[in-house]
N, C-alpha and C positions, 0 to 999 in steps of 0.2 A: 504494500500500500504506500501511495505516497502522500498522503494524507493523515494529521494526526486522528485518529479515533477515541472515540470516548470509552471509557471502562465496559458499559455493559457488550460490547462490541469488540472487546478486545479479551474479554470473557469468554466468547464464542469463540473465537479463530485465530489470535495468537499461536503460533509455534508448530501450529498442526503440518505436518507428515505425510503428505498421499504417497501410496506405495502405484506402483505400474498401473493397478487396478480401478483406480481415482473413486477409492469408498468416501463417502459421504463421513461416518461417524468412521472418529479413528480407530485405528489398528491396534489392535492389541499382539505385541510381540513376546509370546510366552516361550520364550528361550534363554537359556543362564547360559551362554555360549553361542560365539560366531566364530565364521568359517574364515579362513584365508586362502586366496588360490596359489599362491607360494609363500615356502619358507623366508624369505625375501620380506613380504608382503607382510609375516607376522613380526619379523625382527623389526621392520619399520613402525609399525604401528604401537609396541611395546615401547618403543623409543619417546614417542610421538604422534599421539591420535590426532585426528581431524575433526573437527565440528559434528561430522557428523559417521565417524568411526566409531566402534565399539568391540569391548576386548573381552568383558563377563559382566554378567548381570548386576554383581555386588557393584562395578564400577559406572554404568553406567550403560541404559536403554532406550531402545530408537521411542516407547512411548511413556518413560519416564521421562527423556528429554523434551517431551511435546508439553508433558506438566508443568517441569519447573519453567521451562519457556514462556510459559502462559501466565504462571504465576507472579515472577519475575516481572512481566511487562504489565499487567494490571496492578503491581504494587508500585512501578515506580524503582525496581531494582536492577542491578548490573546484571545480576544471576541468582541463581537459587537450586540447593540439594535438595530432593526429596528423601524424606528420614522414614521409616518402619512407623513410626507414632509421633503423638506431640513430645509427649517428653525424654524419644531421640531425638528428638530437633533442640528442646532446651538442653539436654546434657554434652550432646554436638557442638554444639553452637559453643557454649560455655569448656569444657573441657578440649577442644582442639587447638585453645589460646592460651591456654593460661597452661603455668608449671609452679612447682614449688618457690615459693616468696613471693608469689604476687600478692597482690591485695584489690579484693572486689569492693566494691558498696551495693549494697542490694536493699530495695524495699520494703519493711518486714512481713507486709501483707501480701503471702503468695498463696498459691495453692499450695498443698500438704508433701505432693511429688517434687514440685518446685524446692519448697523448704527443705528436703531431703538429698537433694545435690548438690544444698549450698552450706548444708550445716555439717551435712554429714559429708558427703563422699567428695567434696573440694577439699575441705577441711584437713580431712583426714589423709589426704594428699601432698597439705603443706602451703595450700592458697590460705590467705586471711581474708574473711571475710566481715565485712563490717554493715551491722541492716540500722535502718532508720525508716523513722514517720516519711512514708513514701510523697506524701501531700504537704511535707512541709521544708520549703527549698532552703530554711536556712540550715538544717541538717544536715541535705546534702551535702549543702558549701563549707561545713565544717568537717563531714567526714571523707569529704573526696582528696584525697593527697596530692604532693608531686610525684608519687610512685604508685598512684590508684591506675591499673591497668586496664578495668573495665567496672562498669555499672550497669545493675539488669534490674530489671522492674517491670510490672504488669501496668500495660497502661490503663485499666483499670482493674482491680484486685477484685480475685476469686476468694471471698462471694459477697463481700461487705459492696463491694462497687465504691471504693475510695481511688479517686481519678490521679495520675497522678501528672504534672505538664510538662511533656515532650521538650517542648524546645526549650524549655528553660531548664531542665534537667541536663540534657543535653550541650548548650552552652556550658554551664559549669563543668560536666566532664572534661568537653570537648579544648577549654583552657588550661585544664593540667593534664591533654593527650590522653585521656584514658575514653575507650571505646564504649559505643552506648549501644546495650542491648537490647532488646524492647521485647517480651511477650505480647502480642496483639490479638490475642481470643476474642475478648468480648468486645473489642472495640470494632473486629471484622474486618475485612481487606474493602466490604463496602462504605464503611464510614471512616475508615482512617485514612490519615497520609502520614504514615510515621517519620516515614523519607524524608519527604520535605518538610518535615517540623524538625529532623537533628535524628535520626536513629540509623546507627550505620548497620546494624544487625537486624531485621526483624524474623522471630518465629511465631509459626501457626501449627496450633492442632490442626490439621485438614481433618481430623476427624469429624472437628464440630461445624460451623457453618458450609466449606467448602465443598463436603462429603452434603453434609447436614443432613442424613436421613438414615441412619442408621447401621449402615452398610459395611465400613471398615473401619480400621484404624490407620491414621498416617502424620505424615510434618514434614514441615518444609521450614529452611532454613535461605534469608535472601540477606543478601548485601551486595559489596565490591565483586569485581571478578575475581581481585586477584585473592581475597577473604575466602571466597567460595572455594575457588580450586586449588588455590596453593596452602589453606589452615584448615576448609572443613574438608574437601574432599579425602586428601587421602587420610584423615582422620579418620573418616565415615566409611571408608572400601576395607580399610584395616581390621576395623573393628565391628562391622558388618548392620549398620545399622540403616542400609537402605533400602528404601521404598521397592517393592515387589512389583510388576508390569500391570499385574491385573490392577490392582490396587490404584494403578498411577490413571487407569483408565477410568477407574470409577470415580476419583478426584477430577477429573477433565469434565466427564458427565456434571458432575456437581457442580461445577464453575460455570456452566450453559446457566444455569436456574438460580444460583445463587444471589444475585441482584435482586430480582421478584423475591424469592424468599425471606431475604434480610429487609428486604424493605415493609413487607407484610408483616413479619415477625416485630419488627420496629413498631410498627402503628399499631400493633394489638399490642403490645406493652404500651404504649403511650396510654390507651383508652383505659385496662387496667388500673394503672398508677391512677392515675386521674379519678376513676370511679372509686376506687378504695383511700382516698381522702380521708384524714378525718371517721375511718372508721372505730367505735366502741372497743373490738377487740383486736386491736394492731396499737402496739408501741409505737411502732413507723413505717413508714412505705419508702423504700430506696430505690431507686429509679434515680442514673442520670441525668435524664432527658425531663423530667419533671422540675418544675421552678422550687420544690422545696428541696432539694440535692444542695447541701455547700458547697458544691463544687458545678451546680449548672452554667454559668458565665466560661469556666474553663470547659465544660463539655460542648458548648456553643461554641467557640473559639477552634476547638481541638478538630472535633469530629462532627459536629453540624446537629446528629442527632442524638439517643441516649443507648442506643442497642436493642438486644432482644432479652436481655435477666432484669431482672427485678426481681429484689429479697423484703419478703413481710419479715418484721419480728413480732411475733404474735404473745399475745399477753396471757401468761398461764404457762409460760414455758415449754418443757421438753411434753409432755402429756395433754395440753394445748394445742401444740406444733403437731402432734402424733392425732389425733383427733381429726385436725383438718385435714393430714394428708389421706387419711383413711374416710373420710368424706367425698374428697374429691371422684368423681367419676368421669371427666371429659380428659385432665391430665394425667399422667402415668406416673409414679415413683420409679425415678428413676437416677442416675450418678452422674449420667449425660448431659450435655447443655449443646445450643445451638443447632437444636435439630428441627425438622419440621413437624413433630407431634410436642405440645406440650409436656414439661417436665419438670417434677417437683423433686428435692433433694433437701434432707434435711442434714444441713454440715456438719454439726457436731458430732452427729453419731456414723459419718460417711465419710465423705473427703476429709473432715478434716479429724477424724477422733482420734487419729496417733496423737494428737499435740495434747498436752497438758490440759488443764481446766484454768490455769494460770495464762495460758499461751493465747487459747480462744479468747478469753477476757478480754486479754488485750488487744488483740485482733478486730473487736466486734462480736465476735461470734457466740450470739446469747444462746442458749438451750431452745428459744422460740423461736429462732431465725429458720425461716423455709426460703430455700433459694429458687425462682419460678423461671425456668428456659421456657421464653415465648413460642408457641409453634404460629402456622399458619392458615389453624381453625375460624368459626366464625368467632366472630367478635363476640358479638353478643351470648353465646354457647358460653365462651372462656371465664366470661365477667359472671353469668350466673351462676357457672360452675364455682366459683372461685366464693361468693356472697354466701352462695350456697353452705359452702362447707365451711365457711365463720359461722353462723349460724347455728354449726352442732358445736360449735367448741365450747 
């Protein structure tokens, strides 16, 4: 094309591959090995592949490349690895850079898996890692060094939704040289620019939104080229933690629909939030995207809209929380987010119950908190369902 194109368009047809046969949906190349027609042929390419050579599956495939291609140019990136899952992408991401003495700064509010390759298994490696109030930028500037080699943080925290701001995050890194990593789930490759807000790393679950429907696990890792191929890749061929062909195809599928669905899932959380104001039995309603968010001005600024989660903390706690979600009929209990069915998740006793009762506290994370991944149901279904099951608590 010689024309710039806009995302949802670039969603569709970026990167794609016709093989001789000129299929329409792409190929799925289900081989962990390719051929060479001489020995000649194989020394050369072992030497030095080509754009569009490949040596073994772990390293790299004709419709795993059509992914990260896609993905890459809808985020705004040089490149991008597809990983086995999300959190190959954040251990990739994070361990292919960093070696003993470095020192992180990280967010404290992650998800449970997150917390666990930054407390424990960097740690226990010999990296320093140092967490803070991810929402509060004089922290960072106090813990970010002349020898801080990277910074990772969710740009908005699983499952409290405490936002945290990109570019100003990023400027401070980005003045004492240390790299900025970005987790970008809930903010979705539809409403962020992490890119151009300062984020030279960004990783996705593809499970959740990209996939969003149930199907597989996967992640993807974007930055620089020379990021990608020269510190994750053969990090990730080494260590085996890449994306499988079939897998890369059902991510491609998912990236065709993914615009329509975040955008639906967006506006039925909007109406949610909204209709559960001010309700008798909720503590609070958290929602980005909603004006009572401390942080809505930065979510307006960031990413335009608020996502597809929203968390009740429900008043009567862990037995409250358990009440509603066994009321529910139209959402499902489930540990997933970003999918196209409705999904309710109670953290404390799920994602996040390795952590302390000290550790939640802190975090947010009350005994009442039900974390709500918006689907793409009717509207009106969601909100009653949802009133509904207040009602028995």
């Amino acid at each position: 094309m010689t024309r710039e194109l806009k995302p949802s368009t670039v969603a569709v047809h970026a990167g794609t591959r016709r093989s001789q046969y000129g299929e329409v949906s792409e190929a799925i190349y289900l081989t962990q090995g390719f051929v060479y027609d001489t020995a000649e042929d194989a020394e050369a390419r072992f030497i030095e592949s080509g754009p569009d050579e490949f040596i073994y599956a772990r390293y790299g495939n004709p419709t795993v490349a059509m992914f990260e291609e896609r993905i890459a140019a809808l985020e705004g990136a040089e490149d991008a690895f597809a990983t086995a899952s999300g959190m190959a992408a954040v251990s990739g991401a994070l361990t292919s850079m960093l070696k003993a003495g470095d020192h992180v700064v990280s967010s404290r509010a992650l998800f449970g898996s997150c917390l666990y390759v930054l407390e424990d298994v960097l740690m226990r490696f010999g990296v320093e890692v140092t967490f803070v109030d991810g929402a509060d930028l004089s922290a960072w500037k106090e813990a970010i060094r002349d020898d801080t080699t990277a910074v990772f943080f969710e740009s908005i925290s699983n499952p409290t939704l405490q936002v945290v701001d990109i570019a100003s995050v990023a400027e401070l890194a980005h003045a004492k040289g240390a790299t900025v990593v970005v987790d970008n789930v809930f903010s979705t490759p539809v409403w962020s620019d992490a890119v151009k807000q300062g984020a030279d790393v960004v990783v996705y679950s593809a499970t959740k939104h990209i996939d969003g429907q149930g199907r597989a696990l996967g992640g993807v890792i974007l930055g620089s080229r020379d990021y990608i191929r020269k510190t994750v890749e053969p990090y990730m061929k080494h260590t085996g933690g890449s994306m499988s062909p079939f897998t890369a195809w059902v991510m491609l599928k998912g990236l065709e629909t993914m615009n329509l669905r975040v955008r639906a899932q967006t506006s039925n959380a909007t109406a949610i939030a909204e209709a559960l104001q001010g309700h008798e039995k909720l503590r609070q309603v958290i929602y980005p995207g909603h004006a009572s968010h401390a942080q809505h001005d930065l979510v307006k600024r960031q990413m335009e809209q608020g996502g597809t989660v929203l968390s009740l903390d429900i008043r009567g706690g862990k037995p409250a929380a358990f009440r509603f979600l066994n009321a529910i009929e139209v959402g499902i209990i489930s540990n997933n987010l970003g999918d196209a069915k409705t999904i309710m998740t109670h953290p404390a006793t799920t994602t996040h119950q390795r952590l302390s009762e000290e550790q939640r506290s802190s975090l947010g994370i009350t005994d009442g908190l039900v974390r709500i991944s918006v689907g793409i149901e009717d509207t009106e279904d969601l909100v009653t369902d949802i009133l509904t099951a207040l009602a028995a608590v």
